[in-house]
C-alpha positions as CSV (number, residue, x, y, z in Angstrom):
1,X,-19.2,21.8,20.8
2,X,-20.8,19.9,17.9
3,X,-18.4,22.1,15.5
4,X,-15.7,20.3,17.7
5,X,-16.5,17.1,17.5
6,X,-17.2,17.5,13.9
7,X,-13.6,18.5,13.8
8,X,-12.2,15.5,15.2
9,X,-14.4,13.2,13.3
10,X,-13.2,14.4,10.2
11,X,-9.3,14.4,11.4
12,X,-10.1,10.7,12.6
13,X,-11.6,9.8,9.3
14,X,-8.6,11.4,7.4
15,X,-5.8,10.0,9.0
16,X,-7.4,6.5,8.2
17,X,-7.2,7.4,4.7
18,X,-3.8,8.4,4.5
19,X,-2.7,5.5,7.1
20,X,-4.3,3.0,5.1
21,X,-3.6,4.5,1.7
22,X,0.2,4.7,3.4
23,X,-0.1,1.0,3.7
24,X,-1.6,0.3,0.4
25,X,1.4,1.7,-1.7
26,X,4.1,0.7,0.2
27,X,2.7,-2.6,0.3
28,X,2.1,-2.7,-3.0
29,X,6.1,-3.0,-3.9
30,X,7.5,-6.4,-4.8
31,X,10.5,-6.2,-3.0
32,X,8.2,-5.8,0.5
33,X,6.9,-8.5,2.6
34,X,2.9,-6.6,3.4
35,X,3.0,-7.9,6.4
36,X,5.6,-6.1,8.0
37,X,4.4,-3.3,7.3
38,X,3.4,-1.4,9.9
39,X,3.2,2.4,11.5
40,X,6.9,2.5,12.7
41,X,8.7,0.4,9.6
42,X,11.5,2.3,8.2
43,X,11.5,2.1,4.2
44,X,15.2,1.0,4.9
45,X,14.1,-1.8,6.9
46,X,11.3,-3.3,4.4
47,X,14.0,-3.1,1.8
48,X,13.0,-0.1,0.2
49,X,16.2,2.0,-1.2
50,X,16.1,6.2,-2.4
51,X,14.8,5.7,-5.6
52,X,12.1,3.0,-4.3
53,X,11.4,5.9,-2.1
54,X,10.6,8.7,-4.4
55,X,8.6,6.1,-6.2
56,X,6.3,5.8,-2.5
57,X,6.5,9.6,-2.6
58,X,5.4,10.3,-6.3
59,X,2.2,7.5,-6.2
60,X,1.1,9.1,-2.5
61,X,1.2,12.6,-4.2
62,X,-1.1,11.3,-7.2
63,X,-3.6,9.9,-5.0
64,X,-4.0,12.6,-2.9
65,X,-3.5,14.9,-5.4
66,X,-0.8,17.1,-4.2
67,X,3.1,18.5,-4.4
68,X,5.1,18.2,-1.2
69,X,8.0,20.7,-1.3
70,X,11.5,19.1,-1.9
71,X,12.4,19.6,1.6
72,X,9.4,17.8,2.8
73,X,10.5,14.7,0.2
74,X,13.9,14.5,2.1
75,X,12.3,13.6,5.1
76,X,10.2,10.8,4.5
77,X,11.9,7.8,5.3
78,X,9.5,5.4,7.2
79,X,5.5,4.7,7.1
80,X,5.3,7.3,9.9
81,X,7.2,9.8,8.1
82,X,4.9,9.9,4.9
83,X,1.7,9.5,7.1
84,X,2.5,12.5,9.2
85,X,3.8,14.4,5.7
86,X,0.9,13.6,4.1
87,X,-1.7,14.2,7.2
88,X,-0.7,17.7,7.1
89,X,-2.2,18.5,3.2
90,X,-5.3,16.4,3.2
91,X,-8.0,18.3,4.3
C-alpha cells in the first residue's frame, strides 16, 4: 500500500512539473497573452503558428531532457497535447 501511494505521489508531483513547466514556455512567447493560458488552449488560439510550435516543442525537450519521436511532434497542438506528450517520458 505505501509502495502505492508512493506511486501516486510521485505521478502527482510530476505532472505539476510538466504542467507548470508547460505553462512557463508557452508563456514565455511574446506573441502570447500569459494569461490565457490555460490546460485546454490550443497553440492556434494563443497565436502560436508551426514554427512557433516546434520552438514550444524543442525548449520542453531541453528542459526535460529528452527526444520525442517525429510522430509524437505532429501531435502536439495545445497545452494539453504537450503536457500529456511530455507526462509520458518524465519519470
Amino acid at each position: 500500500m505505501l509502495k502505492l501511494l508512493r506511486s501516486i505521489r510521485g505521478f502527482s508531483t510530476n505532472l505539476e512539473r510538466v504542467e507548470a513547466t508547460v505553462f512557463d514556455v508557452v508563456r514565455s512567447f511574446d506573441k502570447v497573452v500569459p494569461s490565457l493560458v490555460d490546460r485546454n488552449s490550443k497553440f492556434e488560439d494563443l497565436g502560436l503558428d508551426s514554427l512557433d510550435t516546434i520552438e514550444v516543442v524543442v525548449e520542453l525537450e531541453e528542459r526535460f531532457k529528452i527526444d520525442l519521436s517525429d510522430q509524437e511532434v505532429l501531435k502536439v497542438h495545445s497545452v494539453m497535447d504537450a503536457i500529456n506528450i511530455f507526462q509520458k517520458h518524465v519519470s
